[in-house]
N, C-alpha and C positions, 0 to 999 in steps of 0.2 A: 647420256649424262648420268652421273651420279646425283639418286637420293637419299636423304636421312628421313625415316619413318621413325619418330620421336612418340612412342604411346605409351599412354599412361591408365595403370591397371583402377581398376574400381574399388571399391573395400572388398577387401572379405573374396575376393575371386579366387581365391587359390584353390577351391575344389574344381569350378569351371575351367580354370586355367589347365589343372591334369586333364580332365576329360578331353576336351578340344584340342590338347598337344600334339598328338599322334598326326592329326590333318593339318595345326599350323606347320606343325616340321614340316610333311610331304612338299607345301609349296614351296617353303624356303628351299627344300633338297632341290628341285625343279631351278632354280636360282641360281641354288651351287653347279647343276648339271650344266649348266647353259652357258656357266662360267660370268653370271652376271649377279653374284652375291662377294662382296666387299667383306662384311661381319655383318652378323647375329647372333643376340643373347638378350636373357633376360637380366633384369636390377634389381638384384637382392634389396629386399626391406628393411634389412640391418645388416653391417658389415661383417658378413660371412658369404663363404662359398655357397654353403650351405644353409639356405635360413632356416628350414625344417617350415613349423607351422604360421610363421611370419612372413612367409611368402614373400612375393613380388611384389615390386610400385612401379614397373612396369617392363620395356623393351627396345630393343633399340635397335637398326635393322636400315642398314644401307647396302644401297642396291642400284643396278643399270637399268634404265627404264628410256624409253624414247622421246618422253614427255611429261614433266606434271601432270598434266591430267590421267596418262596413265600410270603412274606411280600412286596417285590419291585413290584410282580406281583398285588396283592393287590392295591396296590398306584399307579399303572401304570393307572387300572381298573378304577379309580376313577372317575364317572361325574363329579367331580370340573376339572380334565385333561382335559375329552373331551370337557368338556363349554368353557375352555383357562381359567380357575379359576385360574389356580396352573401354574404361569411360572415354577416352580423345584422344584424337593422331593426331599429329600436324606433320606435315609434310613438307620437305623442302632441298629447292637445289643444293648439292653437298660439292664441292669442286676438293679434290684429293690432293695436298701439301707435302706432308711426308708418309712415310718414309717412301 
């Protein structure tokens, strides 16, 4: 089943946010390889591609997982958690509509 991993950055994280990316991407890649990553991206803090030093509010990140529990466990797992990227995930079943 599909989930939505809805998280939301902390203040000020956008230096931890670089640091910790290289290892968040690696598991999303793992996701995409498996063919069980939907989308992922981050949410600009102000309405640009690009926010520069206004960073992130956070991410958004749906994915095939066997079970809520292993999808929260997933998101729990996450270096943006350990960095203090992610003040809170919520986690939850996503059933896919269009397209």
């Amino acid at each position: 089943m599909w989930y939505a991993l809805w998280c939301e950055d902390s203040p000020d994280s956008l230096a931890a946010r670089l640091s910790a990316r290289p290892a968040h991407l690696a598991r999303l890649t793992t996701l995409k390889d498996e063919g069980r990553l939907l989308l992922a991206g981050p949410l600009p803090a102000i309405d640009s591609l690009d926010p520069g030093p206004a960073g992130f509010s956070g991410s958004l990140v749906v994915a095939e997982f066997n079970s809520l529990q292993e999808a929260q466990a997933f998101a729990d797992s996450d270096p943006y958690v350990a960095a203090g990227v992610y003040a809170r995930v919520t986690v939850k079943p996503f059933k896919l509509a269009l397209p």
